[in-house]
C-alpha positions in Angstrom: -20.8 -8.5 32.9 -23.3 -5.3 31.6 -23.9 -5.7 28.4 -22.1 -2.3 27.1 -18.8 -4.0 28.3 -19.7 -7.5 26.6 -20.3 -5.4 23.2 -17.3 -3.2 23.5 -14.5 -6.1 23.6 -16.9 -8.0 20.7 -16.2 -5.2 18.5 -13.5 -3.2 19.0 -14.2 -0.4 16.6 -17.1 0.9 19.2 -14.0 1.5 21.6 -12.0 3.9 20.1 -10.2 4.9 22.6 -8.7 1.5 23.7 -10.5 1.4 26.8 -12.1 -2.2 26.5 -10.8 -5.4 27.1 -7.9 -6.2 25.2 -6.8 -9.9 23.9 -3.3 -10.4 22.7 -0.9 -13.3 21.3 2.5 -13.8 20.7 3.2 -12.8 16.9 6.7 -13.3 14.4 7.2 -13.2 11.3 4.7 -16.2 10.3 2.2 -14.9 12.2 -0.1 -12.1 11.6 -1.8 -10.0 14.6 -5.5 -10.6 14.7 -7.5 -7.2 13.2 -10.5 -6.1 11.7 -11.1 -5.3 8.1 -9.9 -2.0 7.4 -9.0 0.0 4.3 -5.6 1.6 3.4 -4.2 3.3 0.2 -3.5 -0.1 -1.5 -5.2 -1.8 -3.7 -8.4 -2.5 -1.6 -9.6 -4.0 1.8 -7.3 -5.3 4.1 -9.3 -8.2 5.2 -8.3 -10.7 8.9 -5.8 -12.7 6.9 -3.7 -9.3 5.7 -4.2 -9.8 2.0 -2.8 -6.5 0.5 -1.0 -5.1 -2.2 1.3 -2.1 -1.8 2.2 -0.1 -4.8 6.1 0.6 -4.7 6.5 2.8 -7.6 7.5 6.1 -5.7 10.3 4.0 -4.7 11.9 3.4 -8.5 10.9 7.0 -10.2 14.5 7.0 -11.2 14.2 2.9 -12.9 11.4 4.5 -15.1 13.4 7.3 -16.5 16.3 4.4 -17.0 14.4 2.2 -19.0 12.6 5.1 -20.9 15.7 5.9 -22.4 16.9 2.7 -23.3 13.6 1.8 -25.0 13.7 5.0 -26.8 17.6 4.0 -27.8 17.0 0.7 -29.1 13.6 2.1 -30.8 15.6 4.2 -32.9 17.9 1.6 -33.5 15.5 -0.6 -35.0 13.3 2.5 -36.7 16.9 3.9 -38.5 18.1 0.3 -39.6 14.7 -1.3 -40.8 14.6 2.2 -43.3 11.6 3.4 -41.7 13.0 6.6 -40.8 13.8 7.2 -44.4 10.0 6.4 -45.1 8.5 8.6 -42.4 11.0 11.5 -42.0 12.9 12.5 -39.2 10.5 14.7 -37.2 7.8 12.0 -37.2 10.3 9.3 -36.4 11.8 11.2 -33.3 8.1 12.1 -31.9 7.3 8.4 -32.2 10.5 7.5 -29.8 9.7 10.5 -27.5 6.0 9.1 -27.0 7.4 5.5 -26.7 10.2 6.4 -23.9 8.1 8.3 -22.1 5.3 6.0 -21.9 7.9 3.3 -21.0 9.2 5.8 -18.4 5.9 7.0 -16.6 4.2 3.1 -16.8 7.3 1.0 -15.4 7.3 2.4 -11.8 3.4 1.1 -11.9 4.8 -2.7 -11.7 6.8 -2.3 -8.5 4.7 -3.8 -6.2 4.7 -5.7 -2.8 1.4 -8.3 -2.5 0.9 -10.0 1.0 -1.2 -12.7 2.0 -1.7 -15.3 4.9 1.9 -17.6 3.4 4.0 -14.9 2.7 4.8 -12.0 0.4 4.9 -11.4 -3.5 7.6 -8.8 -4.9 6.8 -7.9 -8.4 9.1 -5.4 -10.4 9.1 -5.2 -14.1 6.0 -7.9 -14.2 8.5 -10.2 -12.7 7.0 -11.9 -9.7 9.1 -13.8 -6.3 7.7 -15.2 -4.2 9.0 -15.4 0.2 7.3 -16.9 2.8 6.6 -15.1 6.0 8.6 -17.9 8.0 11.9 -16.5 5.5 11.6 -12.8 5.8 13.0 -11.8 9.3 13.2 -8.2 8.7 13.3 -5.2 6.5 16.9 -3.5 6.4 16.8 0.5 6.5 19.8 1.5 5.3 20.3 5.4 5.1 23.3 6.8 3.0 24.2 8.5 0.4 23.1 8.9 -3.1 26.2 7.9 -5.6 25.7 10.9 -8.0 24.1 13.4 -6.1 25.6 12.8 -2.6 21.7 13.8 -1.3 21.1 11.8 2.0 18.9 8.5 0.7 16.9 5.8 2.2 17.5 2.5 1.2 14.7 -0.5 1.6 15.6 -4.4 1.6 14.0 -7.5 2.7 16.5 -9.7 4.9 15.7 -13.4 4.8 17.0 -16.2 6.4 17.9 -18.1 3.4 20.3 -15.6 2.2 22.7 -17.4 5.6 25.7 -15.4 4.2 24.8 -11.3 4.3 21.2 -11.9 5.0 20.1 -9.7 2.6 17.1 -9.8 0.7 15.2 -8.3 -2.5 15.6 -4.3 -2.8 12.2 -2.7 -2.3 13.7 0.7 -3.6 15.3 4.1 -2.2 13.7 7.5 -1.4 15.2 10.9 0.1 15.7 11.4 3.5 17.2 14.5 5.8 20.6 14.6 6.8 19.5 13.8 10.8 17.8 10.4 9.4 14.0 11.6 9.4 11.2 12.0 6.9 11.5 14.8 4.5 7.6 15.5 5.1 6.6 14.6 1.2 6.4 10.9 1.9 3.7 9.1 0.2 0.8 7.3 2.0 2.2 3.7 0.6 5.3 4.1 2.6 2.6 4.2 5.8 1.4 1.5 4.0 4.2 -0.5 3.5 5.7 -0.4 7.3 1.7 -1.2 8.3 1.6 -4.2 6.3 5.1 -5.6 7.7 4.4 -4.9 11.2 0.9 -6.8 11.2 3.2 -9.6 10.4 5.6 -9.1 13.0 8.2 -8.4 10.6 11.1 -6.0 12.6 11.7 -2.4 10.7 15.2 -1.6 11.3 14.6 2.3 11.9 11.4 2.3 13.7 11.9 5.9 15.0 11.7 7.2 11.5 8.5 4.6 10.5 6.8 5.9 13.6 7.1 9.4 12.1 5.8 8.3 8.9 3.0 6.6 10.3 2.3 9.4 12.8 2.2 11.8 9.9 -0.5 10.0 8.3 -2.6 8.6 10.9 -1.8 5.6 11.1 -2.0 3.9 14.4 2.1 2.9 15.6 4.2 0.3 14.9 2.6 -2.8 17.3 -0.4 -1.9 17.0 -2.1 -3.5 13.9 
């Protein structure tokens, strides 16, 4: 074997093309596919065990504004019966509930988040944290619809696991818009790429791959089965 052949299957970033050797095993979802260090748009490296975190707050916009106002509610609540409006006035007192909702509203999206590692995955919302192990997750349910107010055509995103025997449905990830023809609106964020990424390195089945394969496309990532 000549020696540019020997160091093109050793390291498989000299070989962009694909051309080199290739080595291959059989992967589920317990097993994540062999790769190099790279980087995404997560938190950092994504080193040869997987170990990534994927922010999910573009997926829960609306759960920020939700619990904005309900801080700001009981806020006032509390400032109107404790008498501390009647010390500070009105106009102080409202400006002091604006600041608190919105900080409420434009922080709590900033918890969603989805860590994986080698045992399984971490779902964190609200600085609540659950645990699933990879051998439990068998999939993540795409389910696109219709919003309930709006009527606006919606994307729905949900673990399955094999514990829940009975529906087989998991932990909600979140929803974003969609087109009426089930594609990508074209304003997806890079964590969506990143999300679909991480769960197909773990052989972890997308229920719509046709419209991950777009959002990976559009961001140049490399397709589904190939990380």
């Amino acid at each position: 074997m000549n020696n540019a052949a020997h160091n093109t299957a050793d390291n498989p970033a000299d070989d962009p093309a694909g051309t080199g050797p290739r080595t291959s095993r059989a992967t589920g979802p317990g097993t994540s596919r062999p790769h190099a260090a790279a980087t995404d748009a997560t938190d950092g490296p994504i080193g040869p065990n997987g170990t990534a975190t994927v922010r999910l707050g573009f997926l829960w916009r609306g759960a920020g504004w939700a619990l904005g106002t309900l801080t700001g509610l009981l806020l006032a609540i509390v400032l109107a019966e404790s008498g501390t409006v009647d010390r500070l006035g009105v106009p102080p007192s409202l400006l002091l509930v604006t600041v608190a909702a919105l900080a409420v509203a434009l922080a709590a999206p900033r918890t969603f988040r989805l860590r994986a590692d080698e045992q399984g995955l971490t779902l964190t919302r609200i600085l609540l944290s659950r645990r699933y192990r990879w051998q439990d997750v068998t999939g993540l349910e795409m389910d696109f619809g219709e919003d309930s107010e709006s009527a606006a055509p919606r994307l729905a995103l949900r673990l399955r696991l094999a514990t829940t025997r009975r529906t087989g449905c998991g932990p909600a990830l979140g929803t974003l818009p969609t087109t009426c023809d089930r594609r990508p609106r074209g304003t997806e964020p890079p964590e969506l790429a990143d999300l679909f990424t991480l769960l197909d390195r773990h052989g972890v089945r997308l229920d719509a791959p046709h419209y991950a394969a777009l959002v990976l496309s559009a961001h140049g990532r490399p397709p589904l089965g190939r990380h």
